[in-house]
C-alpha positions in Angstrom: 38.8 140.4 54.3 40.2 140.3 51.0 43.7 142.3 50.6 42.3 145.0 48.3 39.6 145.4 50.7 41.5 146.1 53.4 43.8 149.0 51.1 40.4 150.7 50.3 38.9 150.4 54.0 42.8 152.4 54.9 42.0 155.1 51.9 38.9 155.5 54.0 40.2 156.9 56.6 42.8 159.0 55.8 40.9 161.6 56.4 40.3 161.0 59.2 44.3 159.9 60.9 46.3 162.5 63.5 47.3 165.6 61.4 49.7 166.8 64.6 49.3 170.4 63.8 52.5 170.9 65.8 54.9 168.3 64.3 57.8 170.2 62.6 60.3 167.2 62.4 59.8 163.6 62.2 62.1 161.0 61.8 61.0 157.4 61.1 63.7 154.3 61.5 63.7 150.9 60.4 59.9 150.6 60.1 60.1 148.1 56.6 56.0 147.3 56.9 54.7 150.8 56.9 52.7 151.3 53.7 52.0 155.1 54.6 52.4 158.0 56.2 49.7 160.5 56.9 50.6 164.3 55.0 51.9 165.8 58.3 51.0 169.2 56.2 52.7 171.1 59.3 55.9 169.4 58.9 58.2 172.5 58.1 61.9 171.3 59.1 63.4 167.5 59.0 61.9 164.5 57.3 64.2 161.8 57.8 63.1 157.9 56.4 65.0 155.5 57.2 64.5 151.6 55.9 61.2 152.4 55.0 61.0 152.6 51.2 57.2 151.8 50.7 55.8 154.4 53.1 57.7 156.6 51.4 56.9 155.8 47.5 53.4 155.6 48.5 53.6 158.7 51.0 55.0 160.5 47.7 52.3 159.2 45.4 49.0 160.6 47.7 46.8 162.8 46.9 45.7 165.7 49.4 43.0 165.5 51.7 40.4 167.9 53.2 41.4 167.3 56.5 45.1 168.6 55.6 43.9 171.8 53.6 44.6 170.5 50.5 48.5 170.2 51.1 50.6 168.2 48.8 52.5 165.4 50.4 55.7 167.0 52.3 55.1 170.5 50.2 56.8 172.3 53.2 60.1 169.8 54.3 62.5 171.7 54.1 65.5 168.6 54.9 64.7 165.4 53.7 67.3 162.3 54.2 66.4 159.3 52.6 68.4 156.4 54.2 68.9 152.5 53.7 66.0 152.2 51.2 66.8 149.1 50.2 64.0 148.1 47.2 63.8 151.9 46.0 65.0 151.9 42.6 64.0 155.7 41.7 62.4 158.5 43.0 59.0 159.1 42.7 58.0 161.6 39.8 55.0 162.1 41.6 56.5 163.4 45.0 58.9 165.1 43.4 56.6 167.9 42.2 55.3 168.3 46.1 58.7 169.3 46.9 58.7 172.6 46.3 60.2 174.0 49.4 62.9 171.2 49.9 66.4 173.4 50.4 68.6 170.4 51.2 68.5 166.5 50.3 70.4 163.7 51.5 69.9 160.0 49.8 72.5 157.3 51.3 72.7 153.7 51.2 70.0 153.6 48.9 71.8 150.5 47.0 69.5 150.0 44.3 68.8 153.5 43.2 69.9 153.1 39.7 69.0 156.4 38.5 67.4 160.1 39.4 64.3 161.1 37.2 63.7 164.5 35.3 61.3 165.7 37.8 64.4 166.6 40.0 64.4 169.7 38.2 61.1 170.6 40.4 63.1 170.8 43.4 63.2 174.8 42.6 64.4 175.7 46.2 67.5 172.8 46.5 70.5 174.6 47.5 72.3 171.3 48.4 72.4 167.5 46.9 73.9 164.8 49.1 74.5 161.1 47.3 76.5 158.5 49.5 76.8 154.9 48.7 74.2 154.5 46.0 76.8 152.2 44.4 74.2 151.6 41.2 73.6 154.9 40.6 74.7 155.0 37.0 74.7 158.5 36.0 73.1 162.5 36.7 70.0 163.2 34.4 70.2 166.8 32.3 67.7 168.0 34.5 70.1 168.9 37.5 70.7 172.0 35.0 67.2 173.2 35.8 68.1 173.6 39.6 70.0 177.1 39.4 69.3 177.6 43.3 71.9 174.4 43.9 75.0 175.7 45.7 76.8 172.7 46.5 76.6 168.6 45.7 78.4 165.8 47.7 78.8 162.7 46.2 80.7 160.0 48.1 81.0 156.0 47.6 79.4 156.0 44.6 81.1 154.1 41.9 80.1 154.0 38.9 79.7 158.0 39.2 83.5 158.5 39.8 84.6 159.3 35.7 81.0 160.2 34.8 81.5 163.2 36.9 84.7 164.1 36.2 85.8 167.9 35.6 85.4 168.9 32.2 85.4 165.2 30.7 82.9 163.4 32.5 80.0 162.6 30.5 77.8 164.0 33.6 79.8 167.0 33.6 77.8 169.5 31.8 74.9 168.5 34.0 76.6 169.6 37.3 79.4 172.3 36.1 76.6 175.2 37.1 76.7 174.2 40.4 79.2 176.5 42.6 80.6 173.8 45.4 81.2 169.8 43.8 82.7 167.7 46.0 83.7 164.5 44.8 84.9 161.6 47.3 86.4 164.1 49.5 88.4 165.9 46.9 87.2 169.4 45.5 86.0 169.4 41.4 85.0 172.8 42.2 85.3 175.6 44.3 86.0 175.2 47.8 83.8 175.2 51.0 83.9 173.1 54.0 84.3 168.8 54.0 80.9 167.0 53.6 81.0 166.0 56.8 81.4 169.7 58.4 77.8 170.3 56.8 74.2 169.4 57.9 75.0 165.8 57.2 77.9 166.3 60.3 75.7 166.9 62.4 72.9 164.5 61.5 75.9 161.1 61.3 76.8 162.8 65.0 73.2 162.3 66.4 73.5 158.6 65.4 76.8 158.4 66.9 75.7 159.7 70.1 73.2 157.5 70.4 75.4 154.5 69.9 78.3 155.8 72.3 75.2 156.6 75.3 74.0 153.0 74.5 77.4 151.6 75.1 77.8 153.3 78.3 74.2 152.2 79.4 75.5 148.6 79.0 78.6 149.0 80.2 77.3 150.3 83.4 
């Protein structure tokens, strides 16, 4: 069977794949061949991807299906961390307009992400933007001034976004000097609040590390 034949024999049956009515987190790891994921309309809470960057432009690029009640792809995630995607170069434009719900994002390690597109400014209910190690990253699109619901954004180990951003010379500046909280490698541009790592993103690094440390042990004993 010829490849495109196979893609449209998949479109098929979307309809018909597991909707887990149910599922309110999911968190998918180091899965580099999957092409998609099914809409999971009921997912309310966590989305994490991690090393998965085709299911997840493709995820963001589907259509709704009658057997999901006509949900956009993750319309109701409320935390989505994007980790390790190491071919994605921007986000999808597409996607981004299903997020309407999406109150805190998280996009680390993403090495190639050279740039975030003007759809951001659809993520209407964002309250916090985490960027770590996107070392291309070249700069923060006008649209970010669109997202007046943004209460705080992190930015660590990202280069070339160090002068760009700075305080009232930056050439970003005027596209993130509405937010409240800025944190900038560790050291405050604005306002005050707690360390990045005392935040959502705390916790979710400390469920990793966990895992390690019991793994360890296991061995060890």
């Amino acid at each position: 069977m010829e490849r495109d034949e196979e893609e449209k024999g998949d479109e098929q049956t979307e309809e018909e794949w597991p909707h887990f009515p149910c599922l309110s987190k999911l968190d998918i790891e180091d899965c580099p061949n999957l092409t998609r994921v099914p809409l999971f309309p009921t997912v309310e809470g966590r989305l994490v991807l991690e090393s998965c960057t085709e299911a997840l432009v493709r995820t963001m690029k589907m259509e709704p299906v009658l057997g999901t009640a006509l949900v956009a792809p993750l319309s109701k995630v409320k935390e989505l961390f994007l980790e390790r995607m190491k071919e994605l170069q921007s986000l999808p434009e597409e996607g981004l307009r299903n997020l309407t719900s999406l109150r805190y994002l998280s996009i680390r390690d993403c090495r190639r992400l050279t740039s975030l597109p003007p759809a951001i400014r659809n993520l209407a209910s964002l309250r916090q933007l985490v960027i770590v190690g996107c070392t291309r990253l070249a700069s923060l699109p006008p649209a970010l001034r669109d997202l007046t619901s943004l209460r705080r954004l992190d930015i660590e180990w990202c280069t070339l976004l160090r002068e760009r951003c700075r305080r009232g010379e930056g050439k970003d500046w005027p596209n993130i000097s509405h937010i409240p909280v800025i944190y900038l490698n560790g050291e405050a541009l604005q306002g005050s609040g707690w360390p990045i790592y005392t935040t959502t993103a705390f916790y979710f690094s400390c469920f990793f590390f966990i895992k390690v440390i019991s793994f360890d042990i296991f061995v060890m004993s």
